[in-house]
N, C-alpha and C positions, 0 to 999 in steps of 0.2 A: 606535510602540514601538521602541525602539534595545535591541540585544543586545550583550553582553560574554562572550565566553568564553574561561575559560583551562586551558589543556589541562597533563595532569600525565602524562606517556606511562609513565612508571616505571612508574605505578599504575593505568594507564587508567583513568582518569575525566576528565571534564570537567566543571568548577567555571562555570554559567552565571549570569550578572545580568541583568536585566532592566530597564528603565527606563523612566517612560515611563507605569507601569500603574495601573488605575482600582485604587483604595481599596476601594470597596466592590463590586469584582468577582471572583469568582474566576476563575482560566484552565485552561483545559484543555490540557495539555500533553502531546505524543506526540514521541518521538523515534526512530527508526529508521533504518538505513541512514546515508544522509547526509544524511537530512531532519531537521529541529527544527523540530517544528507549533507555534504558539502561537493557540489560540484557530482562527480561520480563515488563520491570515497562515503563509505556511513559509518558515524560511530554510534553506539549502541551501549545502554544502560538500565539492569532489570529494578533500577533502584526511583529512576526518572521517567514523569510520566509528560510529554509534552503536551501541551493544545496543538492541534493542526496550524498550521501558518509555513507562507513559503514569501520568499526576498528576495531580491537582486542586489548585492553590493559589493562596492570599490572601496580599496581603501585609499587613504588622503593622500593626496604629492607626497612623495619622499619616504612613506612609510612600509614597512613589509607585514604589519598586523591591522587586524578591525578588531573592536568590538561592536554589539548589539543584545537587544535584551528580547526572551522569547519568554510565552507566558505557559504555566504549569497547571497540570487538573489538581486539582486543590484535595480530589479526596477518589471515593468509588464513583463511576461515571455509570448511572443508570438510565438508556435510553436516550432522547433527545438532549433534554432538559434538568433533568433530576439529577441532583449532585450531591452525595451522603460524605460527608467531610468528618474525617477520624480524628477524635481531638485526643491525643497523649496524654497517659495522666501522668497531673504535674509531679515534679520534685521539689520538697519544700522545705528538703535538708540534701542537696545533693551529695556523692559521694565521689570523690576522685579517683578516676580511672588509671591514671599516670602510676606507676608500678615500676620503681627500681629494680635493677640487676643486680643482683646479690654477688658477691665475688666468690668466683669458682675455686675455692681453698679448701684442701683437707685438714681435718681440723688437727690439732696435735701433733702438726709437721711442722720441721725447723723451717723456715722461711727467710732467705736473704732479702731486705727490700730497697731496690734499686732507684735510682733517678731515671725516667724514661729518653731522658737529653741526653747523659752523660755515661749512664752507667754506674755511677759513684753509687759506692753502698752506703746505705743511708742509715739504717739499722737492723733490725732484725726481730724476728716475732714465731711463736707459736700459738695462733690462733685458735682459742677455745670454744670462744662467742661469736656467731656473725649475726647481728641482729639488727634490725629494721632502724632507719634513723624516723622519729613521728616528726617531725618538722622542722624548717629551718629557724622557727622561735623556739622551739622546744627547753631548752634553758629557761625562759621568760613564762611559761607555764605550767609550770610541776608543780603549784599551790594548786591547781586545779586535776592533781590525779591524785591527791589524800582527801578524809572524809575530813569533817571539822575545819574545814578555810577560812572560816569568817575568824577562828583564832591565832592564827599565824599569818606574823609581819611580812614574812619574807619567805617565796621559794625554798622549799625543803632541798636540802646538798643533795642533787644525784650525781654520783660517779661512777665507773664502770672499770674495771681488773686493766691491767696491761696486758691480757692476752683476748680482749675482746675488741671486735670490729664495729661501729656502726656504719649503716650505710644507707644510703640517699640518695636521689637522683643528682647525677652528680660530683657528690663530696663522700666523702669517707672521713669518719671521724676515730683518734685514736690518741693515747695516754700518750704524752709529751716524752715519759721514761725510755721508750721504746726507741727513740731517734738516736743516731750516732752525733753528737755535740763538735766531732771534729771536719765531718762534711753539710752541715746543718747550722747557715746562715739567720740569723734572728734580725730584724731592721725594722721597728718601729710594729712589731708585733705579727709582720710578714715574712713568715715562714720560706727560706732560700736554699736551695741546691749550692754547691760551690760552684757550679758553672753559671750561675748565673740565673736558672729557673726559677721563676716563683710556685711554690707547691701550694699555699694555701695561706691560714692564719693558725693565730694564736688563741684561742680563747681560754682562758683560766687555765686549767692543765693540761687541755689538751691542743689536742692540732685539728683541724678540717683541713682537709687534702681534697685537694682535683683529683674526683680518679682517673682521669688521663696522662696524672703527670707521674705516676708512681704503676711497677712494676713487681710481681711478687717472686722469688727467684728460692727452686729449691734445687735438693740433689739430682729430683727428675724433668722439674722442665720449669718454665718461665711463665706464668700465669698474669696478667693487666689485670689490673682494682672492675674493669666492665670490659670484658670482651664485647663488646657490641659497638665501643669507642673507637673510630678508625682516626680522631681526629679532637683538635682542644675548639673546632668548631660543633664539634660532636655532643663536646663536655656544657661549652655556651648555651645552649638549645636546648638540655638538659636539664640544668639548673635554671634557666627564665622561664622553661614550661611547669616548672613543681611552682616556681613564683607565682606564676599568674593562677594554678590550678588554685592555691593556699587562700590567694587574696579575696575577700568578700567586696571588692567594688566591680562593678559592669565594667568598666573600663578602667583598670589603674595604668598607675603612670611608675616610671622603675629611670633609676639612675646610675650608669655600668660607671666603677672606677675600677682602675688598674692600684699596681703598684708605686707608680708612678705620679698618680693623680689624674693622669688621661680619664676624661668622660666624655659621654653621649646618653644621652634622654632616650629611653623609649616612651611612648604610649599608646597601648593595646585600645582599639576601637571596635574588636571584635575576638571574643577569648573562643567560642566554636565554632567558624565557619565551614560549611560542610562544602567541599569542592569535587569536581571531579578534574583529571585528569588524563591525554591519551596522548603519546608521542612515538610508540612502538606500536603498530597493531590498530585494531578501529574499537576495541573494550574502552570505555570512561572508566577507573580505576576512582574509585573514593575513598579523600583524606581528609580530616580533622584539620584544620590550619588554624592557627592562631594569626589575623591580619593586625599588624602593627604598622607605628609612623617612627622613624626615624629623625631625631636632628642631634647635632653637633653645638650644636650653639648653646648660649646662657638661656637657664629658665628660670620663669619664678612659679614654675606651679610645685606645690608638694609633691615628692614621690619617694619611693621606698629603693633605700639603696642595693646595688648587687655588688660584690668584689670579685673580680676575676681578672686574671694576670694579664700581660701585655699580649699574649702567644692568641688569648682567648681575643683580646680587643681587636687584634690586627685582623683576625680570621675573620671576627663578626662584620666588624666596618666592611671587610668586602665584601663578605655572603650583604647586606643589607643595599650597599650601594649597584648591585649588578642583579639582585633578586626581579626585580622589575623591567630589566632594561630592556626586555623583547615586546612590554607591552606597547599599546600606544600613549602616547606623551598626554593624555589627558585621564588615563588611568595612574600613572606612574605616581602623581605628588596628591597630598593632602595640604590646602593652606602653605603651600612651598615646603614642604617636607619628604621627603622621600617614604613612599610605601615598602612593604615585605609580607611575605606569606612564611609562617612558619611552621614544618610540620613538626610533629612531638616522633622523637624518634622510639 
């Protein structure tokens, strides 16, 4: 039996699912402390503190999960009745925790750089600089890293060497020069592989690369833009978690296109939901999820667009349409939308 649970601390409770469970069984369910009994089996969390409460339940024809909602000690539990409640002190500039992988390159070594599809050598580099990318507007604010702003019209030129890397969760940025022009596809300022991959875009001189689609290749060994990338759903999850960290609304709204034109709507209805999880073992394991709503359809609300290639689109649409599918059917949708839970990897 695998558990899901999502904690709402505002309100103390915690919203648990269940998976996993016999149809024509009922459970006995105790929670106390930091234990949650199900049946004979206990999972256990030094992080959750329950109220006492115990249940009896089935779940609905046809279904192999429940949910139900248990309620949480709000703070230190003194005695019967007295209850001293720890309030956090606020954040009134928060600071984003999400932290890129820097790419594992020696500096001043020759570098072949490959296509990760094809293999085609795409150009070549000796990297001097690997340096932090500050945002994905970053272009659109560099009047605000000089003193005297109120006197200049326009953004100050930043550019950076052809033998410097920036990097971001994500994306990799680099000088246009560095690309081999004979396996390196240009189509409407979308950046192509000769086999066909999209790697990134254009912007002014340079390139933004997926780092999952580019490979660094020397005389000693083969090095990925993010070893920690197994996957262009990897890369997806990546780049909308620095989106969502960047964005100053409670809930923003984000619009994926492709290469192609192919889109789908997100909108994030929860940027840090604190969950736990247990599906090996009887430990609740706690993760950060960002919960979003999925649709496919035409929208008219404003949102901020995202580009990532077709490899990312395909990936996403199924990580988003199967994300939910062990829940129960009245967890699953918002407003007829598909729900998802994302964790920041």
């Amino acid at each position: 039996m695998d558990v899901f649970i999502k904690v709402r601390r505002r309100l103390n409770v915690a919203n648990i699912v269940l998976f996993g469970t016999n149809q024509n069984e009922f459970l006995v369910i105790t929670a106390e402390d930091h234990d949650l009994k199900i049946n004979q089996t206990k999972f256990s969390s030094p992080e959750l503190r329950f109220k006492e409460t115990s249940m009896r339940l089935k779940p609905a024809a046809g279904q192999d999960s429940l949910w139900f909602r248990v309620e949480l000690m709000a703070g230190l539990e003194i005695g019967d009745r007295i209850n001293i409640e720890m309030i956090a002190t606020p954040d009134f500039v928060p600071r984003s925790v999400l932290k890129a992988q820097a790419p594992k390159l020696r500096l001043k070594e020759d570098y072949s750089i490959q296509c990760r599809s094809c293999s085609s050598i795409l150009g070549r580099m000796k990297p001097e600089r690997i340096l932090p990318l500050p945002s994905s507007s970053w272009r659109q604010q560099t009047q605000n890293w000089f003193c005297c702003v109120n006197k200049l019209d326009a953004p100050p030129d930043i550019s950076f060497k052809a033998s410097d890397i920036l990097f971001g969760p994500g994306l990799c940025v680099f000088r246009e020069e560095i690309f081999d022009n004979d396996n390196i596809l240009l189509q409407d300022l979308k950046v192509k592989c000769v086999c066909g991959l999209c790697l990134g875009e254009k912007i002014e001189d340079t390139f933004e690369i997926f780092s999952h689609s580019l490979e660094f290749v020397s005389s000693q060994d083969k090095t990925p833009l993010n070893p920690e990338m197994s996957s262009f759903l990897d890369n997806f999850v990546c780049i909308l978690s620095a989106r969502i960290e960047e964005s100053a609304q409670i809930m923003p709204r984000f619009t994926c296109v492709d290469e192609n034109g192919t889109k789908y709507h997100i909108w994030v209805v929860d940027k840090h939901l604190e969950c736990y999880r247990s599906s090996i073992g009887e430990t609740l394991e706690k993760e950060i999820v960002a919960k979003v709503v999925f649709t496919s359809g035409p929208s008219q609300q404003a949102s901020d667009e995202i580009f990532i290639n077709k490899q990312m689109m395909g990936e996403s649409i199924e990580f988003f349409n199967n994300s939910c599918d062990k829940f129960p059917n009245d967890l699953k949708f918002i407003n007829g939308s598909k729900v998802a839970y994302i964790k920041q990897l």
